[in-house]
Structures are given as C-alpha cells and as structure tokens.
N, C-alpha and C positions, 0 to 999 in steps of 0.2 A: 184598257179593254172596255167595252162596253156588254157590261151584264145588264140582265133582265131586271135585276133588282139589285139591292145596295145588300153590302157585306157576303159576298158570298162565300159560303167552306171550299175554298178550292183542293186537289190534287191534281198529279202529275201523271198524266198516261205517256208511254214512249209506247208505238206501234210496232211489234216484232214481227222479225219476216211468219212467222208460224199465222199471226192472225191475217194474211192477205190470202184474198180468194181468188178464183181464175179470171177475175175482171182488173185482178193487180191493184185493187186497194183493198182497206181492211173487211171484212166479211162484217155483216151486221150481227154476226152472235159476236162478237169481240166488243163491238159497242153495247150490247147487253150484260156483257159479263162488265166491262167499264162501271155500267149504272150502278150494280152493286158491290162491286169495289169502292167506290166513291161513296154509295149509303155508311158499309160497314165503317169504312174510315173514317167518314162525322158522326156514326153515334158513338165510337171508340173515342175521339175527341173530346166529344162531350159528358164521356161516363159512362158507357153504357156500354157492356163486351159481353158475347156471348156466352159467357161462363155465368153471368147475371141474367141473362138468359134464361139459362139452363135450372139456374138457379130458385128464381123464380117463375120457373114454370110457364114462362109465354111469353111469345115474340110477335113480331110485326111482319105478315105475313100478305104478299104481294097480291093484290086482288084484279089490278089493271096496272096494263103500260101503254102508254100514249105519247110514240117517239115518231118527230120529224127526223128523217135524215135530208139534212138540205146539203152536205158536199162530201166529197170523197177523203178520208184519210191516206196515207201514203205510210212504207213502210221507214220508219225511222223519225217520224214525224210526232213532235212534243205538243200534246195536246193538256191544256190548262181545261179540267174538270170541276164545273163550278156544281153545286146543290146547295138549295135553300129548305126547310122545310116552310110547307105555305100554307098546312094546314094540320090543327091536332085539336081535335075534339074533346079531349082529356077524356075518355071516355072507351073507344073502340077501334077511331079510325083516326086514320095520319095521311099525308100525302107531299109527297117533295117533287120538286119543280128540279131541273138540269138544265145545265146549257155546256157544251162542249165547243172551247176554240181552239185552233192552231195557232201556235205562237208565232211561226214565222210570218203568217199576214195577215192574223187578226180577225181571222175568219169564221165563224159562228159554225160548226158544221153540223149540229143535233141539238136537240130542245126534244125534252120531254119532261112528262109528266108520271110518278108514278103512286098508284095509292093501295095504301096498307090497312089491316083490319088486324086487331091483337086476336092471337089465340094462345088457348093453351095446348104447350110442346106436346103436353102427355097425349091427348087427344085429336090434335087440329079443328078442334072449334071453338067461336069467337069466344071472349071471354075479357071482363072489362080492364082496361090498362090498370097496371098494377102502381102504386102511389110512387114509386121510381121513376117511371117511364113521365106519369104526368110531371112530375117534378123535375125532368130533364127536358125532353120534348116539347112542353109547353111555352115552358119561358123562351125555348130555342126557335118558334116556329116567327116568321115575320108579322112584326108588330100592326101589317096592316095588308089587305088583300084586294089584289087588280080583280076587276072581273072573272077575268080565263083563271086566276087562283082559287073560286067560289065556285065553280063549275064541276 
C-alpha cells in the first residue's frame, strides 16, 4: 500500500449494511465515527485508555476535522485505516493525519486531518497535557513533518 507516511497504526473497518446511505455507499458519519475508532485504538495501543483518562482528569478533545472524501465505500468492503499522529506540542495541542484504503484495489478513499487540544474532563477547558500523555504521545508523533503536517 502506499501510505502518506512511513509506519502507519493501522486497523480494520469492515462496512455494515446499517452504515450505507440512500446513495448505496457508506454515509459520511460512518467515516467519522471510523476516525475515532481508529484514534481510540492507537492511543489504547500505546497506553493510554480512557479510564486514565478519567483518571487523570483530561483528554484530547477534538477542535477541527479536515476530511477529504475522495471515493465511495461499499457495503462489505475491508477498509485498512491508517493514523499517524503528526503533531504533539507536549503542551496542549496534538493532531493526527488518516488515510483510509480499500483493500481490494488499493484505493485511497479519505485523508484527513484531525486536531486536538487537552482539557480537563471535570470542566471542558484547555488544560496543559498531563506528564503521561507527553510521555506517550510525544515519542509517538512522526519524527519529522511534510508541510500540510505544520499547517
């Protein structure tokens, strides 16, 4: 396959009849709920589950989504869900990169970008990342950044 970037977290979407919409492919809230399925399951990867969360008081709270949809999914269709993260401030704000293929031809069908600001649970405002987060997140994010990642 050809990713945007090297090593990607992937998982595994299969497309259920339930998310197709009256155009007969998947509805775009189904690729939205994907995005964050794919979050939770690379910072669960990496350590980080919402019970630590909870725990310490503050999460990574979505501030922008910036999705191409460039092709149509199908239902039954096994879609390889790549995320990078491509950017963590150690500080406040983070931002992960996506690209969504089909496996059956290798076809790119979503690229997006999405970015996160830490707050804290008790409140919902910002609030600086807690020494976990920098210490998982940071070392995790790509050791180096294309333009459109700096943006």
């Amino acid at each position: 396959m050809t990713w945007l970037f090297p090593t990607p977290f992937l998982c595994t979407w299969q497309v259920t009849p339930e998310q197709i919409d009256h155009y007969q492919h998947a509805n775009n809230v189904a690729y939205v709920s994907q995005l964050e399925v794919t979050s939770w399951t690379h910072s669960k990867h990496l350590g980080l589950t919402i019970e630590q969360y909870q725990t310490l008081d503050s999460g990574m709270a979505i501030v922008r989504h910036e999705i191409d949809y460039l092709a149509a999914a199908y239902v039954n269709d096994l879609i390889d869900c790549a995320t990078w993260i491509v950017r963590c401030d150690n500080k406040l704000k983070l931002a992960r990169q996506f690209q969504f293929i089909r496996r059956s031809d290798q076809l790119t069908l979503l690229t997006a970008r999405t970015e996160f600001v830490c707050i804290a649970l008790s409140t919902g405002k910002p609030k600086r990342m807690p020494k976990e987060f920098t210490d998982i997140y940071g070392p995790a994010s790509l050791p180096f950044q294309s333009k459109a990642a700096k943006e």
